[in-house]
PAZAZA-963758 format. One line per field, with one value per residue (C-alpha): residue number from 1; residue in one letter; x, y, z. Coordinates in nm, 3 decimals, always signed. Layout:
// residues N
resi <- c(NUM|...)
resn <- c(A|...)
xx <- c(X|...)
yy <- c(Y|...)
zz <- c(Z|...)
END
This chain:
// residues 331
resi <- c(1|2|3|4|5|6|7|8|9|10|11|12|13|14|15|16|17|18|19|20|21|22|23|24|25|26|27|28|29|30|31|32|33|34|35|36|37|38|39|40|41|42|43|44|45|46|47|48|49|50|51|52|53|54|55|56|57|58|59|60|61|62|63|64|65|66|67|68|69|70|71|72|73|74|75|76|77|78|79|80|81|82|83|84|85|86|87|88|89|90|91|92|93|94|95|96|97|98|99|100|101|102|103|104|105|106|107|108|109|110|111|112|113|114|115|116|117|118|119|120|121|122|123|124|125|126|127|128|129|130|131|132|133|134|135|136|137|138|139|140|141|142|143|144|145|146|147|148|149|150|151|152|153|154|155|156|157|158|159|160|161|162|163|164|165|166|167|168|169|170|171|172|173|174|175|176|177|178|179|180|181|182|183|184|185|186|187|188|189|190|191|192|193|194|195|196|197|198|199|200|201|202|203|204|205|206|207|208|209|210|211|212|213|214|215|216|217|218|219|220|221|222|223|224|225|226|227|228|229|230|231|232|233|234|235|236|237|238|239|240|241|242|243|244|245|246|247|248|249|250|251|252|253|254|255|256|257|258|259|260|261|262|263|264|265|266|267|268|269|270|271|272|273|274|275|276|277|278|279|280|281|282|283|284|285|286|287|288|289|290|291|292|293|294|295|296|297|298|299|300|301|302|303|304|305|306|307|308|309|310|311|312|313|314|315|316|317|318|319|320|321|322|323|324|325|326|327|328|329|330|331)
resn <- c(X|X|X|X|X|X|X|X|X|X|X|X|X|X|X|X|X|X|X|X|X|X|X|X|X|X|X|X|X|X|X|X|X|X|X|X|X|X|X|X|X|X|X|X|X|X|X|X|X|X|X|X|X|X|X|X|X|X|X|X|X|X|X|X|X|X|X|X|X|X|X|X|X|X|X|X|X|X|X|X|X|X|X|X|X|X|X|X|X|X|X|X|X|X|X|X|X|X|X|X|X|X|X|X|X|X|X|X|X|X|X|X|X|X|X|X|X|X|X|X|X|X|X|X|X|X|X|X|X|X|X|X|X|X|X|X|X|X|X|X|X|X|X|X|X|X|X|X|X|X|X|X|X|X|X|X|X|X|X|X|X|X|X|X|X|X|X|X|X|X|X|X|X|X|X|X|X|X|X|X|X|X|X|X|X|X|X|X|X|X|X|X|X|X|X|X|X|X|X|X|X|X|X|X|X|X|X|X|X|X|X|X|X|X|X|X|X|X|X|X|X|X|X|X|X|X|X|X|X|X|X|X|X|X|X|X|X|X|X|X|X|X|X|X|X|X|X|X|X|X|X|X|X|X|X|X|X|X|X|X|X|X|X|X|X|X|X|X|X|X|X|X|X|X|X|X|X|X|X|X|X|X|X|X|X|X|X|X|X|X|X|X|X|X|X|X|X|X|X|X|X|X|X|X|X|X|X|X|X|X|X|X|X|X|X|X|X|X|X|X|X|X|X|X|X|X|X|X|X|X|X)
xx <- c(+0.000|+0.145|+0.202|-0.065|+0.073|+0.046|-0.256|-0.117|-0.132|-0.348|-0.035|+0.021|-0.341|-0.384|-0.048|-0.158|-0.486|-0.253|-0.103|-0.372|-0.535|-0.212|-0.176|-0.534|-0.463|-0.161|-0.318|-0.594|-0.342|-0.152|-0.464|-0.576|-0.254|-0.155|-0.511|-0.797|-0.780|-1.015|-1.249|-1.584|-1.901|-2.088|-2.007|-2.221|-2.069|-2.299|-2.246|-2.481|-2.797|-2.877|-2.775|-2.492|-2.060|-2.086|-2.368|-2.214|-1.910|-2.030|-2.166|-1.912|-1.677|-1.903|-1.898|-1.476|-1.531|-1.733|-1.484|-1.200|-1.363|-1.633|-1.724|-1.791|-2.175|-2.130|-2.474|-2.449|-2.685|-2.794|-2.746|-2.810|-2.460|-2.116|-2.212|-2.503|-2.226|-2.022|-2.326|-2.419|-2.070|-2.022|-2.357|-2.250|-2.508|-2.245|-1.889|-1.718|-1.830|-1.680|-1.692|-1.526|-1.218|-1.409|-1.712|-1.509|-1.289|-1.607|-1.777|-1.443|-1.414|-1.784|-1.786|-2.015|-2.065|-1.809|-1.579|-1.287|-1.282|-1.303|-0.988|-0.939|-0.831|-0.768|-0.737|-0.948|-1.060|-1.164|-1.481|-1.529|-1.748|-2.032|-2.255|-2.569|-2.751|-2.892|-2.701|-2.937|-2.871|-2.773|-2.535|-2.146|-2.090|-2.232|-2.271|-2.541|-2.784|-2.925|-3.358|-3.262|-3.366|-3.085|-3.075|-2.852|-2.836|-2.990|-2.939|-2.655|-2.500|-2.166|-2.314|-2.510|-2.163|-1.969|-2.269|-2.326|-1.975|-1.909|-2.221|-2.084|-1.769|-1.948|-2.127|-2.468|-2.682|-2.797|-3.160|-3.193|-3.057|-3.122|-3.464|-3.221|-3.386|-3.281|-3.299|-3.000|-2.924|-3.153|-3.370|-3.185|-3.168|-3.560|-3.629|-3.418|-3.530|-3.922|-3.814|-3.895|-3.509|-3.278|-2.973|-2.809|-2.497|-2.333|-2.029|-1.871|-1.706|-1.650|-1.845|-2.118|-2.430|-2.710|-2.559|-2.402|-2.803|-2.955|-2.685|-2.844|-3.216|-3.163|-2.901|-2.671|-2.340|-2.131|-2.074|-1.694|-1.628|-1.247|-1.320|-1.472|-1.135|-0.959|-1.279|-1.347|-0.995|-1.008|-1.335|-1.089|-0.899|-1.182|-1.211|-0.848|-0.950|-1.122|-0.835|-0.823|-0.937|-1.043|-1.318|-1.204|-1.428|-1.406|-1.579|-1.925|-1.887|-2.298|-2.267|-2.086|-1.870|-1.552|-1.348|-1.251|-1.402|-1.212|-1.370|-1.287|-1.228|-1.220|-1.055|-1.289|-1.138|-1.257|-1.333|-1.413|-1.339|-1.059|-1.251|-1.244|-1.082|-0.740|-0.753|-1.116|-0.965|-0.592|-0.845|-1.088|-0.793|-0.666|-0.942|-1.006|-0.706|-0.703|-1.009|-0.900|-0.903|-1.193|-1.417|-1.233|-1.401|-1.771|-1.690|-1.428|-1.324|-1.205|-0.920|-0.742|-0.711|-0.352|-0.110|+0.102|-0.153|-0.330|-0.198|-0.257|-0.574|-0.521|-0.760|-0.705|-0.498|-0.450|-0.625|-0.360|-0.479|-0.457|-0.143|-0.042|-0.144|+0.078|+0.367|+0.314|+0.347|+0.607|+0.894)
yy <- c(+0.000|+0.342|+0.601|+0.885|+1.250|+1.484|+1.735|+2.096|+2.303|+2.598|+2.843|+2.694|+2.757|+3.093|+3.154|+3.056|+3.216|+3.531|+3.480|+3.501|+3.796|+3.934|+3.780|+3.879|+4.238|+4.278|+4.154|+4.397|+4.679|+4.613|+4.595|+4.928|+5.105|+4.889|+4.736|+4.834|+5.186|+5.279|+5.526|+5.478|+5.673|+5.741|+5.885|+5.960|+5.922|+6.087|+5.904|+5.931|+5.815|+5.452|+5.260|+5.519|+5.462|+5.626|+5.472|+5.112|+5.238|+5.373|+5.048|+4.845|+5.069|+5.065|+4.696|+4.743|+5.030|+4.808|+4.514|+4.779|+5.012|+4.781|+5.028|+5.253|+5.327|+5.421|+5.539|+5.629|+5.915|+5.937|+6.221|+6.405|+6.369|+6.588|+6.927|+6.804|+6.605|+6.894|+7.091|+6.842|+6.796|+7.165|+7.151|+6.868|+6.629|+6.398|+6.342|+6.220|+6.180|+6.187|+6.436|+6.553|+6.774|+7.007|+7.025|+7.088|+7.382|+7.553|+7.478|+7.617|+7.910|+8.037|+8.056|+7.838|+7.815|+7.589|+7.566|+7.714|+7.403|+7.154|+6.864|+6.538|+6.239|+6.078|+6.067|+5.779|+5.646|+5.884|+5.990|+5.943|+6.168|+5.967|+6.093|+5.809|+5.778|+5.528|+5.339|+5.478|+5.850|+6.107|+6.257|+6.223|+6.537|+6.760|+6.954|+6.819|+6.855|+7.140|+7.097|+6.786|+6.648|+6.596|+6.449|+6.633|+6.569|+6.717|+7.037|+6.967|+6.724|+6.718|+6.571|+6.923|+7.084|+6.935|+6.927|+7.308|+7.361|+7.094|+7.253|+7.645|+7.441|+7.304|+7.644|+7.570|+7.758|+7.530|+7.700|+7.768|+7.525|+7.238|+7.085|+7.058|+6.696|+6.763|+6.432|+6.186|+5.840|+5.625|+5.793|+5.895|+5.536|+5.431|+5.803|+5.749|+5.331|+5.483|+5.758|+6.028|+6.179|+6.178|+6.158|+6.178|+6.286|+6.094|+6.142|+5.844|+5.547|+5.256|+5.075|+5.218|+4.961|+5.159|+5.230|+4.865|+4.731|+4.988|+4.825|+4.482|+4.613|+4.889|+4.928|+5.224|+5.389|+5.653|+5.950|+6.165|+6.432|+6.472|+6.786|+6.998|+6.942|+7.317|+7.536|+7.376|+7.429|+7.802|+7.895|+7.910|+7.717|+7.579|+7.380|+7.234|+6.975|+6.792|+6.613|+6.355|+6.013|+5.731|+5.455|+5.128|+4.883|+4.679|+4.898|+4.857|+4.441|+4.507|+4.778|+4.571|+4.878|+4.830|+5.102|+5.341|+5.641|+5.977|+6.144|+6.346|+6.236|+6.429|+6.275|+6.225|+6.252|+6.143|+6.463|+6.587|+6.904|+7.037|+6.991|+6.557|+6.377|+6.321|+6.003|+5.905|+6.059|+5.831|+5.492|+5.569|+5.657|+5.315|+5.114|+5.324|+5.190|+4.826|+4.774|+4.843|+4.502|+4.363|+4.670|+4.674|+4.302|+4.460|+4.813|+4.805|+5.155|+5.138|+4.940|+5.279|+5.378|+5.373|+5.451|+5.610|+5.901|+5.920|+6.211|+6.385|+6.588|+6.955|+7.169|+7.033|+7.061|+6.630|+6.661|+6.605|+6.243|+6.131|+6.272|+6.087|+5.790|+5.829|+5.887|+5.556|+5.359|+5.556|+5.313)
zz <- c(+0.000|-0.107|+0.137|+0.117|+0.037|+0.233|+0.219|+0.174|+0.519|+0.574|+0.580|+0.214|+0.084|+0.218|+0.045|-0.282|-0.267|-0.217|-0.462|-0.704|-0.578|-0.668|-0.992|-1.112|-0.918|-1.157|-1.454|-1.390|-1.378|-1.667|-1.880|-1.754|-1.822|-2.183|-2.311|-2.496|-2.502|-2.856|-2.887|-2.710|-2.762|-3.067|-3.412|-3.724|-4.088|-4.336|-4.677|-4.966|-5.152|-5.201|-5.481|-5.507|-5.449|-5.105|-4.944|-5.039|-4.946|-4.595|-4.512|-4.543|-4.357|-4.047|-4.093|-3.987|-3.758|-3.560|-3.540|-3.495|-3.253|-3.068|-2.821|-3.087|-3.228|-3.556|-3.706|-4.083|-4.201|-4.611|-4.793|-5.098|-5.202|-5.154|-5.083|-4.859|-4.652|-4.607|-4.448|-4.219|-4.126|-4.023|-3.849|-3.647|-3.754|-3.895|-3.740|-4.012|-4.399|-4.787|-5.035|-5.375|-5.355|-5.598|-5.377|-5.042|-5.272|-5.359|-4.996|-4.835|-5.096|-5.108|-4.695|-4.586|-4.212|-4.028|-4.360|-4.199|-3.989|-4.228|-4.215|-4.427|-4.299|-4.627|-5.004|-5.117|-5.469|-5.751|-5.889|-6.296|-6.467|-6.645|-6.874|-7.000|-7.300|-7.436|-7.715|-8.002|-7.889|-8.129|-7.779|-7.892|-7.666|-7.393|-7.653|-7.770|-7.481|-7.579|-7.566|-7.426|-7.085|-6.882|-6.499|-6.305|-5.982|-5.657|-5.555|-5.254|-5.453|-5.629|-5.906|-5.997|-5.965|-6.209|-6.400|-6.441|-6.524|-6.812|-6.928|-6.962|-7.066|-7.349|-7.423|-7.268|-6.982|-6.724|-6.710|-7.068|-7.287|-7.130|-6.926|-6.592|-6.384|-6.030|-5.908|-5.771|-5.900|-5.716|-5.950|-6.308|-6.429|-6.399|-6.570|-6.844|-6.881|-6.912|-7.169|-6.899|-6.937|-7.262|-7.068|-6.691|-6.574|-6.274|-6.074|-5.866|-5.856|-6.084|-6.128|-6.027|-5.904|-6.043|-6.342|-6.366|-6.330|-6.599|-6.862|-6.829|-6.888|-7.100|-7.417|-7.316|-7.320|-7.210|-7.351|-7.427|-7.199|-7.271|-7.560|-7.210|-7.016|-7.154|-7.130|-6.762|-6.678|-6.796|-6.554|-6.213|-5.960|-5.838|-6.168|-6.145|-5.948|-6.255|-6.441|-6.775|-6.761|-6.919|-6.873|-6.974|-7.158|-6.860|-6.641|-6.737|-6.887|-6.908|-7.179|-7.416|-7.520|-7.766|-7.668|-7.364|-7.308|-7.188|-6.980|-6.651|-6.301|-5.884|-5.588|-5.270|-4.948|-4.614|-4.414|-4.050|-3.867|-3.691|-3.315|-3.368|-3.138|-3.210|-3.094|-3.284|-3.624|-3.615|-3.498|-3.806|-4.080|-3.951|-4.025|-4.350|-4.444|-4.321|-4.475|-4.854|-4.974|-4.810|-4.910|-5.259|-5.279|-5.355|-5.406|-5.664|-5.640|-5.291|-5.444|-5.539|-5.189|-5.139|-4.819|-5.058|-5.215|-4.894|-4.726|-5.092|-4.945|-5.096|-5.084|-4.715|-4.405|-4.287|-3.965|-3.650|-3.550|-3.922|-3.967|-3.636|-3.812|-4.110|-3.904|-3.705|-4.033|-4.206|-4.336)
END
């Protein structure tokens, strides 16, 4: 028969059970002063309307804010597009949001409350110029709009404001020459597939869902807009923002097209204002940036969101916690 071992004395238990009070104190305190320290609270990103680059866009990025920044509420608010983000931004109804370069130049330069305060946190993707006819269209210009019925975006859109200046590029008045549609593009494509519009002018990314969806009911293409880029250029800085590009045949596989088209293309830029947390501004460029090839899976555009072009944000000052950010991950 084997000897039995000896049971542990009291002295030893209430040693050990010391002992872990202490370890568990400790482990306590180091996760206080090293762990989990992301933001907390609730922020609203205004994006844009459905069916459109930025609403997609916006929910899928608060699919990584939340896994990034779990104590963070992100709430995303719809908007009418660029310039409508920028007001609600500046009117603290959204925390956070995207917009063109051209739209914040012309928000910043015309004075609009709260524009002095304006900050991006990054250079994203950029926005292509589309203009959509159908196939059978006598349009090989903006030039020939005129009579026409043209969408054109809403009114706080940046859609409308590239769209009244390729028009004076291309010699036409907005009110006069053309019957001016001031609807967005959850709208344009059904308008223009029941003969209700002749054409529609869109701004955003490629490809584009609603545009993308119109190609496989309706036979369409997209129109030149390279002849407008000297005339645009020579109404003002504002306009330099707008530079040469070209849609590949690839873009649109639904249109069947068999060459590229030239057209015109803006940067967008994630934007807040100066007042953000530092510390909620760095977290949210992070993800922005993380999250490039998982977005990039279903929004193609967010592909061209590169660490290298990022700080690129002119007409804007980087905001302090985004440029903290870059300077953690500088080589």
């Amino acid at each position: 028969m084997l000897p039995r071992s000896p049971r542990p004395g009291r002295r030893v238990l209430r040693a050990a059970a010391a002992g872990t009070v202490v370890l568990a104190l400790l482990v306590w305190w180091l996760v206080s002063l090293h762990g989990d320290t992301s933001p907390a609270g609730r922020m609203s990103f205004a994006t844009g309307v459905p069916t459109g680059v930025y609403a997609k866009y916006g929910d899928l990025l608060k699919e990584d804010l939340g896994r990034d920044m779990p104590s963070l509420d992100v709430r995303l608010r719809r908007s009418q597009g660029s310039i409508d983000n920028l007001r609600q931004l500046t009117s603290g109804e959204a925390d956070f949001t995207l917009a063109t370069a051209d739209s914040v130049a012309t928000y910043r330069d015309e004075g609009k409350p709260g524009a002095a305060g304006l900050r991006a946190c990054a250079r994203l993707y950029d926005d292509y110029i589309q203009l959509v006819v159908e196939k059978s269209s006598r349009v090989q210009s903006a030039r020939d709009l005129r009579g026409l019925r043209v969408g054109v975006g809403t009114d706080d859109s940046g859609v409308q404001l590239i769209t009244r200046r390729l028009l004076k590029a291309a010699g036409l008045d907005f009110d006069k020459d053309i019957t001016p549609v001031r609807v967005g593009i959850d709208r344009m494509p059904g308008l223009l597939e029941r003969g209700e519009l002749d054409a529609f002018f869109w701004s955003g990314g490629l490809p584009t869902n609603a545009v993308q969806t119109l190609g496989l009911r309706l036979s369409i293409r997209l129109v030149q807009l390279s002849d407008l880029i000297a005339p645009l250029h020579a109404q003002g800085p504002q306009t330099h923002y707008y530079r040469a590009a070209v849609m590949p045949v690839d873009a649109y596989p639904e249109l069947r097209a068999t060459q590229a088209v030239k057209t015109l293309a803006v940067a967008n830029l994630l934007v807040t204002m100066d007042h953000a947390d530092p510390e909620l501004a760095e977290s949210v460029t992070r993800s922005v940036m993380n999250s490039r090839d998982r977005i990039g899976q279903k929004v193609h555009a967010a592909q061209k969101v590169d660490l290298r072009t990022a700080i690129f944000t002119d007409p804007l000052q980087l905001h302090a916690g985004a440029r903290r950010y870059y300077l953690s991950v500088k080589p």
